[in-house]
C-alpha positions, -999 to 999 in steps of 0.1 A, spaced: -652 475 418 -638 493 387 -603 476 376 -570 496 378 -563 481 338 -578 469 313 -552 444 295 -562 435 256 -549 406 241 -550 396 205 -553 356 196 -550 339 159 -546 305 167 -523 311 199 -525 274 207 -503 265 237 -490 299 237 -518 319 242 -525 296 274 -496 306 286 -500 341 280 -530 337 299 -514 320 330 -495 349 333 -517 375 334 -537 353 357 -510 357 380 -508 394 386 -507 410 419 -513 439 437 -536 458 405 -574 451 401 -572 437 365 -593 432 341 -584 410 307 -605 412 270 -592 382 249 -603 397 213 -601 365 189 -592 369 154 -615 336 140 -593 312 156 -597 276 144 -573 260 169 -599 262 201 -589 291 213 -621 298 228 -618 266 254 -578 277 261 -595 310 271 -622 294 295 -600 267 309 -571 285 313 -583 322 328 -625 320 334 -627 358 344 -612 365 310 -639 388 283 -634 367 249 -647 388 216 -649 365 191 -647 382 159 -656 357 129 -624 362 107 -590 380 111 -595 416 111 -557 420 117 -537 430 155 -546 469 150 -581 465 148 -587 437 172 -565 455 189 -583 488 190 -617 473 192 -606 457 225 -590 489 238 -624 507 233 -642 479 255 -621 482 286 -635 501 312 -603 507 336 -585 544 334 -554 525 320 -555 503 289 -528 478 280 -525 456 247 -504 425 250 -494 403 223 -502 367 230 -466 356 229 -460 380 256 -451 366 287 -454 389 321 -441 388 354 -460 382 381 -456 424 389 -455 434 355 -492 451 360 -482 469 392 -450 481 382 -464 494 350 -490 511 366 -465 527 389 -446 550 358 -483 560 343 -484 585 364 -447 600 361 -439 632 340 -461 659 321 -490 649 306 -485 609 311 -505 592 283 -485 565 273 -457 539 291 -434 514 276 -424 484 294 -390 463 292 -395 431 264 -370 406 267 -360 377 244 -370 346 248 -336 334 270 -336 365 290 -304 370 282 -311 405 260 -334 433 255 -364 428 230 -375 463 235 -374 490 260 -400 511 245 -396 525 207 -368 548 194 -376 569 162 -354 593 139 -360 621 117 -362 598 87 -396 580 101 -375 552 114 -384 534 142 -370 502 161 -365 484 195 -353 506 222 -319 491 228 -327 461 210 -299 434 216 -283 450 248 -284 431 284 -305 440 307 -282 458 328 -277 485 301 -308 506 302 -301 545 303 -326 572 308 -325 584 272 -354 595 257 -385 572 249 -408 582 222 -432 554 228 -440 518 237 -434 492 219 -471 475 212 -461 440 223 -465 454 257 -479 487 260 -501 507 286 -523 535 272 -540 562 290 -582 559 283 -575 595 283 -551 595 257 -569 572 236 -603 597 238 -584 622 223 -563 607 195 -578 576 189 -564 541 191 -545 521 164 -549 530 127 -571 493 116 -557 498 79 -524 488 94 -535 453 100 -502 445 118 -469 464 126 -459 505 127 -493 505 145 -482 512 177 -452 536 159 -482 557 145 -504 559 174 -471 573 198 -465 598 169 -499 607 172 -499 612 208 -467 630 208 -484 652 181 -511 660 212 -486 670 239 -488 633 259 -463 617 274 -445 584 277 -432 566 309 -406 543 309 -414 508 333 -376 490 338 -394 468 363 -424 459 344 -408 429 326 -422 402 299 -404 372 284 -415 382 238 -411 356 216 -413 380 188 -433 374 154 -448 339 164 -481 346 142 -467 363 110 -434 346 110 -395 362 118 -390 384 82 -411 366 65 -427 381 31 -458 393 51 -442 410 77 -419 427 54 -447 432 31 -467 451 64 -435 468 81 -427 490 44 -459 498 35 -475 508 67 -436 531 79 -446 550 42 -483 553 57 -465 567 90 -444 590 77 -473 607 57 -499 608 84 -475 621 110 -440 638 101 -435 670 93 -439 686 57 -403 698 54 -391 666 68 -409 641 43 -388 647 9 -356 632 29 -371 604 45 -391 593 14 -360 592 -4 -338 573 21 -370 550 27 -364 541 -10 -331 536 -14 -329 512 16 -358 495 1 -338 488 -29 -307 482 -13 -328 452 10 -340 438 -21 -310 435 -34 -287 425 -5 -310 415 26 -283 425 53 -309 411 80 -301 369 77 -320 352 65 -339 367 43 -355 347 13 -358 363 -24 -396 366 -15 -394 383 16 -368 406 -1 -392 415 -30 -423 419 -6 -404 447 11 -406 465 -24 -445 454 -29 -453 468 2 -436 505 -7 -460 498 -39 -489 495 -22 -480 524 2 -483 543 -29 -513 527 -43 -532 538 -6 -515 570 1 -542 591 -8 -561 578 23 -535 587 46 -532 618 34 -564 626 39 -561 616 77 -529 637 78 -551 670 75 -571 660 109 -541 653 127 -517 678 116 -546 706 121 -550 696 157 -513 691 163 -498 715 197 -469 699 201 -437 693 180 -425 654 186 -388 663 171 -377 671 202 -378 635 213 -365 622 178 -329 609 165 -316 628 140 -313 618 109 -298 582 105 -266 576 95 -252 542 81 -236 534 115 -265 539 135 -286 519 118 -258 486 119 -262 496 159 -299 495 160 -308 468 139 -274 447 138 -285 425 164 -313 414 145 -291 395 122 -288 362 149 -328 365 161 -342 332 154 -374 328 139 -412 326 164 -435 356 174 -457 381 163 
């Protein structure tokens, strides 16, 4: 019988936390699952976690690490259920977290998309509840750092790729995640992308997950700071609009340069702090390939996302945003 979901999850040498990951999902009710394991060229045995902890489990093992967007992807492409969901493998679900997703795919016009509630690892706070983007091309965590009991019904632009449902539908028509991305803004570009389309997202407050949060690359480390600028610059020029670009590029800069030289988000070493400027550099350096994608998706664009954007950030809204950041501890994706 053909699964309700098809549920992707990356490995890199997930150790002990990718069998967990594993027991969870194993422990789904009430949703026919089905679950791809897409291995990045693990070296840790992640291939026997896999088989001893969840047999039914689909490994692809790729031979070396293609990065979480095009593992990723190539998993999404190999499910076979109407819904596809990516999980990151420090991801921990609730025993309903499949049914209750499923539940909101099928809520509002044009559902394509639904985000699902992430909380830290003490439970005590709100990881994500889906993605939040401004006219500037700046995304972050859905009421990142509030308790749980302080969800609102404001607006969701898209899910947050650490737990994320996507309609096969939806992916057919705009494709999956960008695999130049390697890691992080992937899931921001792909909702822009949808958005661009007309789909929709749905919003899953009872779907919950336990994220640890930057377990593979390392909490602001140089890499992830390295990935996060260069692939919002990539973002912005694929997706936002013309008119829209000059102002964003320009703020993108000058908070660049004021990271570098400051690093409001503790702690941040001097390498990290330069890597976020390296990775605006190689933005640059690749930007002629992304605009070259821009064509194809602005030319088939019918809707206009802005409507479910911020406006343009001001200083105190990004302290409220991203504030909280300053006591996450370090583990996760």
């Amino acid at each position: 019988m053909k699964p309700d979901l098809s549920v992707v999850v990356v490995n890199w040498n997930g150790g002990t936390m990718l069998g967990e990951c594993l027991d969870c999902l194993g422990a789904q009710i009430g949703v026919r699952t089905e679950v791809l394991i897409v291995d990045n060229g693990s070296t840790d045995g992640s291939a026997s976690i896999v088989h001893g902890r969840l047999p039914m489990a689909r490994l692809i093992s790729l031979d070396r690490n293609v990065g979480f967007a095009a593992a990723a992807s190539l998993g999404l492409r190999r499910g076979i259920a109407p819904w596809r969901a990516v999980l990151n493998n420090d991801c921990f679900v609730d025993p309903g977290w499949s049914e209750a997703a499923l539940a909101a795919a099928h809520v509002g016009d044009r559902p394509g998309m639904v985000a699902t509630l992430q909380l830290d690892h003490r439970r005590e706070r709100i990881d994500a509840a889906g993605i939040g983007l401004d006219r500037a091309g700046i995304a972050w965590n859905r009421l990142g750092g509030c308790a749980p009991n302080a969800m609102n019904g404001g607006p969701v632009f898209g899910p947050s790729g650490g737990a994320a449902l996507y309609s096969a539908a939806m992916l057919a028509d705009v494709g999956a995640f960008d695999g130049q991305f390697f890691a992080y803004y992937e899931d921001v570009d792909l909702a822009w992308r949808a958005r661009l389309r007309g789909w929709g997202c749905g919003f899953a407050p009872e779907a919950r997950s336990l994220h640890v949060g930057a377990a593979t690359v390392g909490w602001n480390s140089p890499r992830q700071r390295h990935l996060i600028a260069r692939n919002k610059v990539w973002t912005i020029f694929k997706c936002m609009a013309a008119a829209d670009v000059p102002a964003a590029m320009t703020l993108d800069t000058a908070l660049g340069v004021a990271f570098a030289l400051a690093a409001p988000v503790r702690p941040a070493s001097l390498a990290s702090r330069l890597a976020s400027l390296a990775g605006r550099a190689a933005a640059w350096r690749g930007v002629h390939h992304q605009l070259a994608k821009r064509r194809s998706i602005q030319g088939s664009r019918r809707a206009d996302p802005r409507d479910w954007m911020a406006p343009f950030p001001t200083i105190g809204a990004l302290q409220r945003r991203f504030g909280y950041l300053a006591d996450r501890r370090s583990g996760g994706r």
